[in-house]
C-alpha positions as CSV (number, residue, x, y, z in Angstrom):
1,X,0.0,0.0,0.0
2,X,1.1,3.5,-0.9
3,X,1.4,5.6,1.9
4,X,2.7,8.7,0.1
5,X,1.0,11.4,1.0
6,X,0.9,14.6,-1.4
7,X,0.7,18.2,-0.4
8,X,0.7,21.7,-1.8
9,X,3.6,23.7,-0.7
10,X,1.2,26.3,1.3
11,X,-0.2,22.3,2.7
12,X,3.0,21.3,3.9
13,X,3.8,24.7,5.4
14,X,0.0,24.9,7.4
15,X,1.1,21.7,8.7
16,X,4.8,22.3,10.1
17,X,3.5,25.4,11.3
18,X,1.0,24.0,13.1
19,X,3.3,20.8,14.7
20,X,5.5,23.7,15.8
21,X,2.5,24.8,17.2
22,X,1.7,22.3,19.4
23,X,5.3,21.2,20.4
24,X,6.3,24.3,22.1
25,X,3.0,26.2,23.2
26,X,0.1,23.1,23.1
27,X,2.6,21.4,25.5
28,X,3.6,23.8,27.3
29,X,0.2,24.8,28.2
30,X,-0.4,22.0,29.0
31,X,1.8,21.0,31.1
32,X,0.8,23.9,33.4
33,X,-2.9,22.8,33.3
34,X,-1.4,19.2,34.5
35,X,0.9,20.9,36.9
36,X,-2.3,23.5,38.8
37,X,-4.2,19.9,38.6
38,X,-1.8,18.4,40.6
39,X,-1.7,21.0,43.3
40,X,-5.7,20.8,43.7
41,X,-4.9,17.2,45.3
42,X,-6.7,14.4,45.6
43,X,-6.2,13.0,41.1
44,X,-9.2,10.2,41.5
45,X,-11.7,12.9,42.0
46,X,-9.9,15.7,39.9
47,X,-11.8,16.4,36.9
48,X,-9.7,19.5,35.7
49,X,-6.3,16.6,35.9
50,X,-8.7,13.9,34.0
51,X,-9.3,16.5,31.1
52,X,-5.7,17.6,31.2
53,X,-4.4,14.3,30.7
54,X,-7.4,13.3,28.0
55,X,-6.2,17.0,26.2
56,X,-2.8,15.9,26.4
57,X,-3.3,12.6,24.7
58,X,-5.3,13.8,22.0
59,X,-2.5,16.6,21.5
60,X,0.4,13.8,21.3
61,X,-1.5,11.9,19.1
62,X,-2.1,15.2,16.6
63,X,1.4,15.7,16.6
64,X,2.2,11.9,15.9
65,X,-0.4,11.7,12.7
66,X,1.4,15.4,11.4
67,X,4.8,13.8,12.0
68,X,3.6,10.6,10.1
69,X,2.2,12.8,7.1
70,X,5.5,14.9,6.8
71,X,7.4,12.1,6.9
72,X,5.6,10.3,4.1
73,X,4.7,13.5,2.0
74,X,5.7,14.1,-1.4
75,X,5.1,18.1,-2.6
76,X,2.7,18.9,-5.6
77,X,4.9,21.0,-7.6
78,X,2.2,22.9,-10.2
79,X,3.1,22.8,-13.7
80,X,3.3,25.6,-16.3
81,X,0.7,23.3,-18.6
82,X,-0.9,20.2,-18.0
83,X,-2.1,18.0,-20.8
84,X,-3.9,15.9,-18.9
85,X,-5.4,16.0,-15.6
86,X,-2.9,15.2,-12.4
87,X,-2.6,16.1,-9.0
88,X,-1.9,19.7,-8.3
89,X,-4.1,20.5,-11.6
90,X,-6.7,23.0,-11.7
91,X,-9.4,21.5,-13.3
92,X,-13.2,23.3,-14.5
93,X,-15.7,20.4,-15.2
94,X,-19.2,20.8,-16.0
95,X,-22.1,18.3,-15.4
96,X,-25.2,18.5,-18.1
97,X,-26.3,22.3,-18.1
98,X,-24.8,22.8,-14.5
99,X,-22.7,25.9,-14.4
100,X,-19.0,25.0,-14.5
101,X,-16.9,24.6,-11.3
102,X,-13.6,24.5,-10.7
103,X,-11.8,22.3,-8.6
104,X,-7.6,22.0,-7.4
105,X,-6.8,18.3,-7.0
106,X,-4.8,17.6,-4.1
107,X,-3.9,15.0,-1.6
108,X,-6.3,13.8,0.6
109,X,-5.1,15.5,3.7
110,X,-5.7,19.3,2.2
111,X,-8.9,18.0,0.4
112,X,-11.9,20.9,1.1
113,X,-14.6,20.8,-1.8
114,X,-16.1,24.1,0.2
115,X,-12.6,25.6,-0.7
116,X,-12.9,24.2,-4.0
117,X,-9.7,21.5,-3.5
118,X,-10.7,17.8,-4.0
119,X,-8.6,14.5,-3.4
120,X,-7.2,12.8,-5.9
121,X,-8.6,9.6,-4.2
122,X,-12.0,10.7,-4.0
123,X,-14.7,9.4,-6.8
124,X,-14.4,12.6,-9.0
125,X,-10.5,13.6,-8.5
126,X,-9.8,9.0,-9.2
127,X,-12.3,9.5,-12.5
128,X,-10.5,13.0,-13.7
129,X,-6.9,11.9,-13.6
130,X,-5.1,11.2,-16.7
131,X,-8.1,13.1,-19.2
132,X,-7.5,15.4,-21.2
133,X,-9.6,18.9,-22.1
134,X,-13.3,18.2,-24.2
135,X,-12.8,14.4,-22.6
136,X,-16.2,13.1,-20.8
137,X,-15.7,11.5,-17.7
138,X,-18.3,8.9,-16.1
139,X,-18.3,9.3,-12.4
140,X,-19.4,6.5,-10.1
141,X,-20.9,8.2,-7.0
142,X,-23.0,6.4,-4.1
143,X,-26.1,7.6,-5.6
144,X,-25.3,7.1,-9.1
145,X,-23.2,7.8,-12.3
146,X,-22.9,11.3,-13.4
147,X,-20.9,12.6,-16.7
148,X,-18.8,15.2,-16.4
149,X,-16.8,17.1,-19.7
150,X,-13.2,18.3,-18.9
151,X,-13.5,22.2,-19.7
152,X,-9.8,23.4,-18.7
153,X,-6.4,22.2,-17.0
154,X,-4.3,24.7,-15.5
């Protein structure tokens, strides 16, 4: 199984800014919410030390996945022109008489159709890659096919 995962460069930099992030001030924070905890006494019956601890795992974990992602992350570097539809590509497809939409693809971890940036791996982004401009595309989706025409590649 391929575990690459691919990222924009503004992706990649969101992500080591935010693992950053966490290390020095998530921690540290935490860690003085642990140590106040502490000095309240009694930990069985302490739910500010419970939280703190559940906080804490849940922020070592975070920091685990980003590390995991960087690690195994390859960088989408756009093209100039694309002749056919790949990852990092800027694609405008139009369904029937729909108005057209434009969509980036990208990895699955910056994927955000509400920002207009799609996964590679999801039903559309899988059906797109590898056509070309004026191709139509079927798309299987969980509630049927649709057809969609490749309009432009940036």
């Amino acid at each position: 199984m391929n575990n690459t995962q691919y990222l924009t460069p503004e992706g990649k930099q969101k992500l080591e800014a935010e693992l950053e992030e966490l290390k020095t001030k998530g921690r540290n924070e935490l860690a003085e919410r642990l140590k106040h905890a502490v000095s309240m006494g009694d930990l069985s019956e302490n739910a500010d030390y419970h939280k703190a601890k559940e906080d804490q795992s849940f922020l070592e974990g975070r920091i685990q996945e980003i590390e995991a992602i960087l690690y195994h992350s390859e960088v989408i570097e756009t093209q100039e022109n694309y002749h056919e539809v790949n990852i990092g590509a800027s694609v405008t497809i139009q369904e029937g008489d729909f108005d057209p939409e434009t969509y980036l693809l990208v990895g699955r971890q910056e994927a955000n159709p509400r920002e207009g940036k799609i996964s590679h791996e999801s039903p559309i982004g899988k059906a797109l890659l590898g056509h070309k401009v004026g191709d139509k595309v079927t798309v299987n989706l969980p509630n049927g096919e649709i057809t969609l025409e490749i309009l432009s590649i940036e």
